[in-house]
Each structure stands twice: as structure tokens, then as C-alpha cells.
C-alpha positions as CSV (number, residue, x, y, z in Angstrom):
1,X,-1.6,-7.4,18.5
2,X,-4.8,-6.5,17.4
3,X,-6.2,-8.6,15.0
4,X,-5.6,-7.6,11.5
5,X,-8.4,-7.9,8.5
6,X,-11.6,-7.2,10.7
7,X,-13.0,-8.6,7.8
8,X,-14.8,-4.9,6.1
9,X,-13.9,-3.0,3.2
10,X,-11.0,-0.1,3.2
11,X,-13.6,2.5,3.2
12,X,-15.3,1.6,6.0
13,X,-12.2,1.2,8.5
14,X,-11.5,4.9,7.3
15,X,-8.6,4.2,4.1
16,X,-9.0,6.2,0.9
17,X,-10.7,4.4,-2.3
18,X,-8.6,3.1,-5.3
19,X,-9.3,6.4,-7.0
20,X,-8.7,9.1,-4.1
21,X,-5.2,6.9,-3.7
22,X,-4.4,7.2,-7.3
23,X,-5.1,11.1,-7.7
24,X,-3.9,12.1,-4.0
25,X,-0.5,10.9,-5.7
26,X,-0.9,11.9,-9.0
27,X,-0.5,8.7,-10.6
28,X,-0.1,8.4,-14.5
29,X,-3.0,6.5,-15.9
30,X,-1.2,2.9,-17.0
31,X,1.7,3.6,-15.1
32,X,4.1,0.9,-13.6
33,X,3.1,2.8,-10.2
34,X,-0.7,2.5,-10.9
35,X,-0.8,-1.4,-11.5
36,X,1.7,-1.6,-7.9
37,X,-0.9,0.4,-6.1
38,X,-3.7,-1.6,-7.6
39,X,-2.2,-4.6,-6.8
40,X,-1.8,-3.2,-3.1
41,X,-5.1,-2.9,-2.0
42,X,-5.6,-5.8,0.8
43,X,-5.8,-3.7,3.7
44,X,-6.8,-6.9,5.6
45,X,-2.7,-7.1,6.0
46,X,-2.7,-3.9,8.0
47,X,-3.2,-2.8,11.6
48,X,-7.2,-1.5,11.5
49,X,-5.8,1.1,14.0
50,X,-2.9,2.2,10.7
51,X,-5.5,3.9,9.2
52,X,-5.4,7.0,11.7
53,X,-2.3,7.1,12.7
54,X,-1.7,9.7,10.8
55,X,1.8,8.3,9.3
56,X,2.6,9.9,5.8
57,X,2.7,6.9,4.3
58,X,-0.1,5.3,2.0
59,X,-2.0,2.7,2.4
60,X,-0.9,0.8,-0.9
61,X,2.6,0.8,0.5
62,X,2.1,-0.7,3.3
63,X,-0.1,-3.4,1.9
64,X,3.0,-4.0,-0.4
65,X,5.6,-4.1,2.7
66,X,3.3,-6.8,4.4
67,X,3.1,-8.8,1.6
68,X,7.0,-8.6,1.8
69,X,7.6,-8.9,5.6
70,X,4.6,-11.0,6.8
71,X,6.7,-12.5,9.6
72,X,4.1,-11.9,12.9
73,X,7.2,-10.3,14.9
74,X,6.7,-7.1,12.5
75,X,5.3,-4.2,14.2
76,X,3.3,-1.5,12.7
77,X,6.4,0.3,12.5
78,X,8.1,0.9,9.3
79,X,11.5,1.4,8.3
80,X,12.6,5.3,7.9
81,X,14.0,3.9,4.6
82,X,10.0,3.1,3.4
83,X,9.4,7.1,3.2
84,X,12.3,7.6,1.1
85,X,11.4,5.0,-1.4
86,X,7.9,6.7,-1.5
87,X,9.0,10.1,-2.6
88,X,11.0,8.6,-5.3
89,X,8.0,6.4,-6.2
90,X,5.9,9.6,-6.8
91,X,8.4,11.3,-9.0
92,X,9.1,7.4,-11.2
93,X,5.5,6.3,-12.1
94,X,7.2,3.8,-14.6
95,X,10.2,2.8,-13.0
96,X,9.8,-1.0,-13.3
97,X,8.2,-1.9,-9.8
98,X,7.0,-5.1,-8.9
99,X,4.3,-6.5,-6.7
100,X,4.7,-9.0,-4.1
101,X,5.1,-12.4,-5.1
102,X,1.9,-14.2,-6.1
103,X,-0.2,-10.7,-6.5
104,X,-2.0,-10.7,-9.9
105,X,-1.0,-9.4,-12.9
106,X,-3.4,-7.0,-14.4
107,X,-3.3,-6.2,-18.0
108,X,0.4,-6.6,-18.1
């Protein structure tokens, strides 16, 4: 496994800002699903090779599945399952979602 973090910023190992993540899903200002996705940003969880794979799912949720699964036996495969729970994400901004354990709270 390659190793994960490389240690630069998400822009430079080619992920999408805060802000192009937040208006590429339309995200209600405040939202529940804004402070997730802010609290998702530690792309030093993910695969530097995730970031072309050209999987339709964001970065921000697959921060938030490594934070849940960090077990080393994990691939960078993710359950069909994942998908599913993102298109419903996009259509509930305020469902009630919650960040991995120990992520910090911001302005909640």
C-alpha cells in the first residue's frame, strides 16, 4: 500500500478546495452537511493515487469512511452502499449527520 498522507495539501495532490467541494454539491450555508464536509477534510487518510481515480465519490466522504474504518486491511475500495448514502446526503443537508469520533466541533 502506498503510503497515505505524503504530507502536502489537498490541492496540490489534485482534490478540490473546501469551497469547490461545497458548491460542486450544492451545500446549504450552515447546514448539518456543510459542518460534516468541513470536518472531513484530512485527505492525509486517503490513497494519494484516490484523487484520480475518477470514483464519483467525494473526497469529504471518504475522509469520513477512514476516520470510521481505519483498520490497515481496508482497501481503497468502498462499499456500493457508500454511493447510495451520498445521493441521499445531497438531497438532506440537515439531516442530523455526525463526524467521526474525536473530529472537532465547529460552531455547533
Amino acid at each position: 500500500m502506498a503510503t497515505r498522507g505524503a504530507g502536502r495539501g489537498s490541492r496540490e495532490r489534485g482534490w478540490p478546495s473546501l469551497e469547490e467541494q461545497l458548491r460542486a454539491d450544492k451545500v446549504t450555508p450552515g447546514s448539518a452537511l456543510e459542518h460534516l464536509i468541513r470536518d472531513n477534510q484530512d485527505t492525509q487518510l486517503l490513497e494519494p493515487a484516490e484523487a484520480h481515480d475518477g470514483m464519483q465519490l467525494p473526497m469529504w466522504l471518504r475522509v469520513y469512511w477512514r476516520k470510521q474504518h481505519p483498520e490497515p486491511e481496508v482497501s481503497a475500495a468502498y462499499p456500493a452502499v457508500l454511493f447510495r448514502v451520498y445521493s441521499w446526503m445531497r438531497q438532506h443537508h440537515d439531516l442530523p449527520w455526525r463526524s467521526a469520533p474525536g473530529a472537532k466541533e465547529q460552531g455547533r
